[in-house]
Phi, psi and omega in degrees: 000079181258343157267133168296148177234145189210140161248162171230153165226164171278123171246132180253158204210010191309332175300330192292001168290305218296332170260198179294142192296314178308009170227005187279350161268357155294321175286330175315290195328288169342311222279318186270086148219301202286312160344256202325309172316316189284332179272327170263341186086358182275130217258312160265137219229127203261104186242112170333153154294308155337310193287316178283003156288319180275010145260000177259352192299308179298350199110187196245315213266316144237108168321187194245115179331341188195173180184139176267137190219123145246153206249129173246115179262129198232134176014293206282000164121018200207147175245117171253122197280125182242155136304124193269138175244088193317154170221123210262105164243141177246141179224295193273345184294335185284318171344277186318300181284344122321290159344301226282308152319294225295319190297316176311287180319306174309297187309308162291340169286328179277330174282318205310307188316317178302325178291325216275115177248139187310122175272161167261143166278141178307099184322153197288148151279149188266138163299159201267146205293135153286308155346080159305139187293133181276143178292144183228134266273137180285150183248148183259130146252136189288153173255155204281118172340250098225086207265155204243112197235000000 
């Protein structure tokens, strides 16, 4: 094995409901361990700190319904589970979308000076008084017993 083999999976993890909630990012965890034995063949299964902070970011009681992962089989005989990350390459897209800016810019600018008028300042607002207007107490009158003599 002198080549790393490296895959990337979907892990759907939707069974980690089925168990009690104080155990279920535990059970995730299980869940890419076993994943990984059956899709790599490996018996020892190495899972990144990263990936398990973000299954854990949420807590014990909910893990994250699904996950990208990618899986490395490496020399020494362990398969390591990482988080998978797209690598974005653009090449030819910065060309276009700079032209593209640039034509966008030119215009308003050429325009802008000819529209443009002295503005005025907006008079200041007063700030409101700390002084509450006073309330005044509503009077109830109760009604009067009828006392009996």
């Amino acid at each position: 094995m002198s080549q790393e083999l490296e895959r990337v999976y979907t892990i759907n993890l939707g069974k980690v409901l089925l168990s009690q909630s104080q155990h279920r990012a535990v059970r995730a965890i299980n869940m890419i361990r076993e994943f990984a034995r059956h899709h790599m063949k490996v018996e020892e299964i190495k899972i990144e700190e990263e990936l398990a902070h973000q299954i854990w970011a949420r807590g014990v009681r909910s893990p994250p319904r699904k996950i990208r992962v990618r899986m490395s089989k490496t020399d020494e005989g362990y398969v390591l589970v990482s988080q998978y990350v797209e690598e974005v390459e653009s090449k030819a897209t910065p060309e276009k979308d700079a032209k593209k800016v640039e034509d966008k810019v030119e215009k308003p600018t050429k325009e802008a000076p000819k529209k443009e008028k002295p503005t005025k300042e907006a008079p200041k607002k007063e700030k409101p008084t700390k002084e509450a207007p006073k309330k005044e107490k509503p009077t109830k009158e109760a009604p009067k017993k009828e006392s009996k003599k």
